[in-house]
C-alpha positions as CSV (number, residue, x, y, z in Angstrom):
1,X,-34.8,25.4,38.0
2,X,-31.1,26.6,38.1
3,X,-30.1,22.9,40.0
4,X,-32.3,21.5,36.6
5,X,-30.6,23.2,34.0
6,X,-27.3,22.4,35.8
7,X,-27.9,18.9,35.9
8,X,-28.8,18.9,31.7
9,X,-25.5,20.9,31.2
10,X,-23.5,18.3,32.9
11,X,-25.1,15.5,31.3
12,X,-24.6,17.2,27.8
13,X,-21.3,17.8,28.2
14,X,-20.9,14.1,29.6
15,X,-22.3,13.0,26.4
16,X,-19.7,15.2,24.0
17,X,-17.0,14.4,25.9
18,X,-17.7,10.4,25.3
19,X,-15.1,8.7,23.2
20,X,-16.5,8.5,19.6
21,X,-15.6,4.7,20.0
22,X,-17.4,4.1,23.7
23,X,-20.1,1.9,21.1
24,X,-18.1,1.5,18.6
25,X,-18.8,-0.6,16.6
26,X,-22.5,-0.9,16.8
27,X,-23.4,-2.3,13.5
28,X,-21.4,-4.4,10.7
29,X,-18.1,-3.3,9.0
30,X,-17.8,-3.7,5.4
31,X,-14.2,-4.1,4.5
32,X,-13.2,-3.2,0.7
33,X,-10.9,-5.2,-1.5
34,X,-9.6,-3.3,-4.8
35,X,-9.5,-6.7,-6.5
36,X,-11.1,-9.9,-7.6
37,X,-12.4,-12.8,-5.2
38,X,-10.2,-16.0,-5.0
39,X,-6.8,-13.8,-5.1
40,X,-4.4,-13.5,-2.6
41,X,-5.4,-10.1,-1.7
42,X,-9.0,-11.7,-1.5
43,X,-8.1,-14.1,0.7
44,X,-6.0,-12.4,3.3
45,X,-9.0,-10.0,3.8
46,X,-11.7,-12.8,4.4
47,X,-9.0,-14.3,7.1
48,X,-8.6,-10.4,8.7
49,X,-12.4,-10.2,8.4
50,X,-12.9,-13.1,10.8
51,X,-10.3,-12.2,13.3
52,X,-11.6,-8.7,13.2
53,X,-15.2,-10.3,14.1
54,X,-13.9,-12.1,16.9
55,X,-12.0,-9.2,18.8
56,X,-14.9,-6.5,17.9
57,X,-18.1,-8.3,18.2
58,X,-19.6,-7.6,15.2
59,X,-19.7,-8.9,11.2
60,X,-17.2,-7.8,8.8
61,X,-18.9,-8.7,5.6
62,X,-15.5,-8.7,2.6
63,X,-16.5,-6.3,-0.6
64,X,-14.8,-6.5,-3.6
65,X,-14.6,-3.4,-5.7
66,X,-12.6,-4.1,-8.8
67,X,-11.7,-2.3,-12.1
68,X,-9.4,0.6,-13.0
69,X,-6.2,-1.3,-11.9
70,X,-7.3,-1.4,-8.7
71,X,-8.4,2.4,-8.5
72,X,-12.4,1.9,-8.5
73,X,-11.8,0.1,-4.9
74,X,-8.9,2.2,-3.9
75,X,-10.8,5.2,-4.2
76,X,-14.1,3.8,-2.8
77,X,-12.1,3.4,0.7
78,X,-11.6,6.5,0.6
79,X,-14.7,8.1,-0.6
80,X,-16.2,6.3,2.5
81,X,-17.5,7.8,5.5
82,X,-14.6,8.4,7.9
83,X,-16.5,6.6,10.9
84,X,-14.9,3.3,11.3
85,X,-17.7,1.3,9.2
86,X,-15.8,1.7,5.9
87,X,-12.6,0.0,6.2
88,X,-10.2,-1.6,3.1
89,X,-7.3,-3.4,2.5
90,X,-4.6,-1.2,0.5
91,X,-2.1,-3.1,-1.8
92,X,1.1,-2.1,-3.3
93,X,-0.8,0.2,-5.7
94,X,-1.5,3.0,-3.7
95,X,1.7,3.5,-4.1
96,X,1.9,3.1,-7.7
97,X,-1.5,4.2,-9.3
98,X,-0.8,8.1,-9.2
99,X,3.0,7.5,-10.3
100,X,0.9,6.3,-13.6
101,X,-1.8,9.2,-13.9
102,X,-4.4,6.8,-13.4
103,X,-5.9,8.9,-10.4
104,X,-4.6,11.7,-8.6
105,X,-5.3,9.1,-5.3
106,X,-2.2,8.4,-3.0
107,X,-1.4,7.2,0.3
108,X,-2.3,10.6,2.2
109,X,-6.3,9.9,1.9
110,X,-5.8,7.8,4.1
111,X,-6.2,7.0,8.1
112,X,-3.6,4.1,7.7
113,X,-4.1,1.1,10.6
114,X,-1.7,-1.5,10.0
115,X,0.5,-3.4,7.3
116,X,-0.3,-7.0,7.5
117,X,2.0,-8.7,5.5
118,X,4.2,-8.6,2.4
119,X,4.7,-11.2,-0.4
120,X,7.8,-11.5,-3.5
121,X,7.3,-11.7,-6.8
122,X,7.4,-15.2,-8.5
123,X,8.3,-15.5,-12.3
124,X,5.6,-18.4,-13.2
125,X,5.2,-20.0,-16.8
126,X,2.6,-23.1,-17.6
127,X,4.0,-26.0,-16.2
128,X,4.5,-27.1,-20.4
129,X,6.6,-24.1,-21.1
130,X,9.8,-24.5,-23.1
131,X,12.0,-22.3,-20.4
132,X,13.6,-24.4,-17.1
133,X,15.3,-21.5,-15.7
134,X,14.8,-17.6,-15.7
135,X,18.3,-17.0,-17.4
136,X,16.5,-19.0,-20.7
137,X,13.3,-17.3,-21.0
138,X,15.0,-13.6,-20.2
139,X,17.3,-14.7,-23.5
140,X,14.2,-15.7,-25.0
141,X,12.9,-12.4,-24.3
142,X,15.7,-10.6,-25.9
143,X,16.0,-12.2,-29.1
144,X,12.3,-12.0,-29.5
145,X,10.5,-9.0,-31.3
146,X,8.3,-7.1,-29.1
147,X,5.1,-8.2,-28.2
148,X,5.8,-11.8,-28.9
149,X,5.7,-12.3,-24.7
150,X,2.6,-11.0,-23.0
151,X,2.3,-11.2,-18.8
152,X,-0.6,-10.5,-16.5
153,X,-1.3,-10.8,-13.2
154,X,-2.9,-7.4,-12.1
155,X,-3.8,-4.3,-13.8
156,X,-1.7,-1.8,-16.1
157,X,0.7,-0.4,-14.0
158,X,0.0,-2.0,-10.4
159,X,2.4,-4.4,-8.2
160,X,3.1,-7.5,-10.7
161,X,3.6,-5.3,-13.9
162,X,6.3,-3.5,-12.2
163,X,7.1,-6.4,-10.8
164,X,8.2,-7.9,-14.2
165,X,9.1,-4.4,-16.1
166,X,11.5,-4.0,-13.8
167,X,13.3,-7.8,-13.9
168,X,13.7,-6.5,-17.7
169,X,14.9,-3.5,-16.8
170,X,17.5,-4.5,-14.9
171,X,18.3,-7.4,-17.2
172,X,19.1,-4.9,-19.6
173,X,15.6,-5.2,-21.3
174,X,13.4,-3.0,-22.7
175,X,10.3,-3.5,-20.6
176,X,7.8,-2.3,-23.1
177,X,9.8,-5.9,-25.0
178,X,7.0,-8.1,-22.7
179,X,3.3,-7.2,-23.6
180,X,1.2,-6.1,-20.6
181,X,-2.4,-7.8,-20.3
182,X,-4.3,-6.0,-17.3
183,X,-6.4,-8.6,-15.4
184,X,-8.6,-8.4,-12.1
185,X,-5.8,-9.8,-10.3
186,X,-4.0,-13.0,-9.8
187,X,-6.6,-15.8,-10.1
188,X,-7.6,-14.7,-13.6
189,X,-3.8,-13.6,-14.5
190,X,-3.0,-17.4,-13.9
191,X,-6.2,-19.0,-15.6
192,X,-5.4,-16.6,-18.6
193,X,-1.7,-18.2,-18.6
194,X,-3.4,-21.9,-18.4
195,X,-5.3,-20.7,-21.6
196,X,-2.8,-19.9,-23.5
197,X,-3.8,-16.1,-23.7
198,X,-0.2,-15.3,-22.1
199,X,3.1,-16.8,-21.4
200,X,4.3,-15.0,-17.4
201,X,2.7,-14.2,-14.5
202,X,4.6,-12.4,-12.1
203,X,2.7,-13.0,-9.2
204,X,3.4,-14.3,-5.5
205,X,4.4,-17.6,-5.2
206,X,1.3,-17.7,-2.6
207,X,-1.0,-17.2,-5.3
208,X,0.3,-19.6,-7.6
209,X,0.6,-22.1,-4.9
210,X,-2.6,-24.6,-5.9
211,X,-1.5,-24.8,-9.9
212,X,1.9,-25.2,-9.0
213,X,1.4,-28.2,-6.6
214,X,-0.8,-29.6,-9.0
215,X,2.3,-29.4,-11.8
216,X,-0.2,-27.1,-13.8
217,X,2.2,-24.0,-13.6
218,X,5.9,-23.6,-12.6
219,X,8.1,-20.3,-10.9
220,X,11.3,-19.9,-12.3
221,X,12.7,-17.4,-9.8
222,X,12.0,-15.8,-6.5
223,X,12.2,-11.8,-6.5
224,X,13.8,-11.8,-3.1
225,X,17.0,-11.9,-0.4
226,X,15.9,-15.5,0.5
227,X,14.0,-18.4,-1.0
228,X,10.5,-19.1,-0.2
229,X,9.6,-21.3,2.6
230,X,6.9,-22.1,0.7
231,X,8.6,-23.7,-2.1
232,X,12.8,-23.7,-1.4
233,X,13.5,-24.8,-4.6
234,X,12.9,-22.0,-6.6
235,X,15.7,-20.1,-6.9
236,X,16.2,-16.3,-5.8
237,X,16.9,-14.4,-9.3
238,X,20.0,-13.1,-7.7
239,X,21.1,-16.5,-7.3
240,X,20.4,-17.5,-11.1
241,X,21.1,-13.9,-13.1
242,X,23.1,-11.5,-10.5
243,X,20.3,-9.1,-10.8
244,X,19.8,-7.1,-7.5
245,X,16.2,-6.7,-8.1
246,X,13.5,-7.1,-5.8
247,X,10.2,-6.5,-6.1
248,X,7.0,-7.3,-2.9
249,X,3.3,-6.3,-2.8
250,X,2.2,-5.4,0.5
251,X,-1.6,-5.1,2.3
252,X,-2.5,-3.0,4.5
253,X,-5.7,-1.7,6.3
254,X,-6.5,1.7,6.0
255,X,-9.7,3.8,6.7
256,X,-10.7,7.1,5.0
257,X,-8.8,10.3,5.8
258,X,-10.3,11.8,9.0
259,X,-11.1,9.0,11.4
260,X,-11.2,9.9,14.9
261,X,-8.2,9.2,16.9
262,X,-10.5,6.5,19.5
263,X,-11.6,4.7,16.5
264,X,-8.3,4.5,14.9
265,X,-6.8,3.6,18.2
266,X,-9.2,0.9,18.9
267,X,-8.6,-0.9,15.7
268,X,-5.7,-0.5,15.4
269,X,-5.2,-2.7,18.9
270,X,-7.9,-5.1,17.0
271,X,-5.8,-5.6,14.3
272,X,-2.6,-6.4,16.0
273,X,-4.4,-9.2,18.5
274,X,-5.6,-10.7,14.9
275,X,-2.1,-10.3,13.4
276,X,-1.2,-12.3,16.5
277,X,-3.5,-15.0,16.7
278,X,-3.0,-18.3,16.0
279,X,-5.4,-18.6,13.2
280,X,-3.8,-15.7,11.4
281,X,-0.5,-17.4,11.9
282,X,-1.6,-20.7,11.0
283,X,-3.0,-19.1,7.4
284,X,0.3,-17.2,6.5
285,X,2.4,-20.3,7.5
286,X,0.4,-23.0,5.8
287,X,-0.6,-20.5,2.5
288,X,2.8,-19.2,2.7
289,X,2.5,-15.3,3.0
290,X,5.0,-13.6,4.1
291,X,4.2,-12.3,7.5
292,X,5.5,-8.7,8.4
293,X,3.2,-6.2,10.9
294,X,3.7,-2.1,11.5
295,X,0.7,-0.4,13.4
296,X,-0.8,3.2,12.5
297,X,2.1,5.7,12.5
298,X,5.0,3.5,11.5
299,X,3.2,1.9,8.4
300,X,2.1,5.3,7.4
301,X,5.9,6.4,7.3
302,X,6.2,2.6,4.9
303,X,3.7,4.0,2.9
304,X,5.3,7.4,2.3
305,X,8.8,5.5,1.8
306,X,7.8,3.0,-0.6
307,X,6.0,6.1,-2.5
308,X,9.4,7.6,-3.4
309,X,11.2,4.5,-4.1
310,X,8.4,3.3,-6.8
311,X,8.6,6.7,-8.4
312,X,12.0,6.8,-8.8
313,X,11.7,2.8,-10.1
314,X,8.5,3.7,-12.2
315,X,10.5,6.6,-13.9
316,X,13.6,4.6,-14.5
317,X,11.4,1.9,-16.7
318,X,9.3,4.6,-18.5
319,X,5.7,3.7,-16.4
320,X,5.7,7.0,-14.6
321,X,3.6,9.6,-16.0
């Protein structure tokens, strides 16, 4: 009886002692996306997805949980279960959405895995705009009374509204000048600028790539260091104003706050062989994304970074609440 109960007690405390990961996963992922299908966002995610299926064996089937300027899918990551089934791609406005008082959500509810890339800001206007360069439309801008420009491209507050309020900021602008119109995202940011419904999107060249090669839409300037790869000819806005502002959105996959350190591990090693692969490669370099990778740890200290430095940028152009 006593060699019985010893044999149970060892294999019970064999079974705690497994790594929460030892099956892991044994049924599909669902991985979350804040905003609107056909986006860049969107379609980094479904990319990830694939690669993610290939190095963990199972189907990760792409969500997307828009609304609130990105907060119904930002906080739906990390309402989830913190058991590696529930994973999401973060953008830029994690670090922007409390700055704003839209939630009270920031980057410490989550387990963050890995930042997967980062993309500047264009400054795009329909292809039959009046304005050739950056330095005409920011005059245009200036003389005009406010509300006479509107721009879109994501919703109130997130990446691409900064992205702009702060060109006019440091232009010497008013940003509250330019008229904000929150949209889902990019895809219906640029259809609501082939509409007429608006005159800038400051989006990612990436995401502006198909109307732009098919002379629907045209960037103005580049919010970078360096030109695009993607399209060199669109000049840096440092290059055409002198202005030292530059503005990125970056994505990221996080899991809820509390994920055990095996699962986090695991994926975390997942996610770098896809950010590695060819067919990851292949889609950044043909779509033109801007390819930049930090695991676990070191993109949790990006995230806390980039926190201060949008407050303090947020504050400066009257966005912060």
């Amino acid at each position: 009886m006593k060699f019985a109960k010893g044999i149970i007690a060892a294999l019970l405390l064999s079974a705690t002692a497994m790594p929460a990961w030892a099956d892991y996963p044994e049924r599909p992922i669902t991985l979350l996306v804040a905003w609107g299908a056909g986006g860049g966002t969107d379609a980094v995610a479904r990319v990830i997805a694939v690669g993610l299926e290939k190095e963990l064996g199972q189907s990760v089937n792409v969500v997307n949980r828009t609304g609130g300027s990105g907060v119904v899918g930002h906080a739906a990551m990390a309402d989830a279960a913190p058991d590696g089934y529930t994973l999401g791609l973060a953008t830029t406005e994690v670090n922007l959405m409390h700055w704003l008082g839209l939630t009270e959500l920031d980057y410490n509810v989550y387990t963050p895995l890995a930042l997967m890339n980062q993309d500047p800001a264009g400054v795009q206007v329909s292809a039959d705009s009046e304005y050739t360069n950056v330095n005409e439309l920011l005059e245009a801008i200036k003389a005009s009374k406010p509300g006479t420009f509107r721009a879109t491209g994501s919703g109130q507050g997130s990446s691409w509204h900064v992205a702009i309020a702060g060109l006019l900021n440091a232009s010497g602008i008013d940003a509250s000048t330019v008229t904000w119109v929150p949209s889902d995202g990019a895809a219906s940011g640029l259809q609501e600028l082939l509409s007429g419904g608006t005159e800038i999107v400051p989006t990612s060249l990436v995401e502006a790539r198909a109307l732009i090669e098919a002379g629907r839409v045209k960037s103005l300037a580049y919010m970078s260091k360096e030109r695009s790869t993607l399209f060199p000819d669109v000049p840096t806005l440092k290059e055409e104003t002198g202005s030292d502002w530059e503005f990125g959105a970056w994505r990221g996959i996080v899991a809820p706050k509390g994920l055990p350190d095996d699962i986090r591990d695991k994926l975390i090693a997942a996610l770098e062989k896809v950010y590695n692969s060819d067919d990851y490669n292949k889609f950044l370099s043909a779509q033109g994304f801007g390819a930049s990778f930090l695991p676990g740890e070191e993109f949790g200290k990006f995230l806390a970074t980039n926190d201060v430095n949008f407050g303090e940028t947020m504050k400066a152009i009257g966005l912060a609440k």
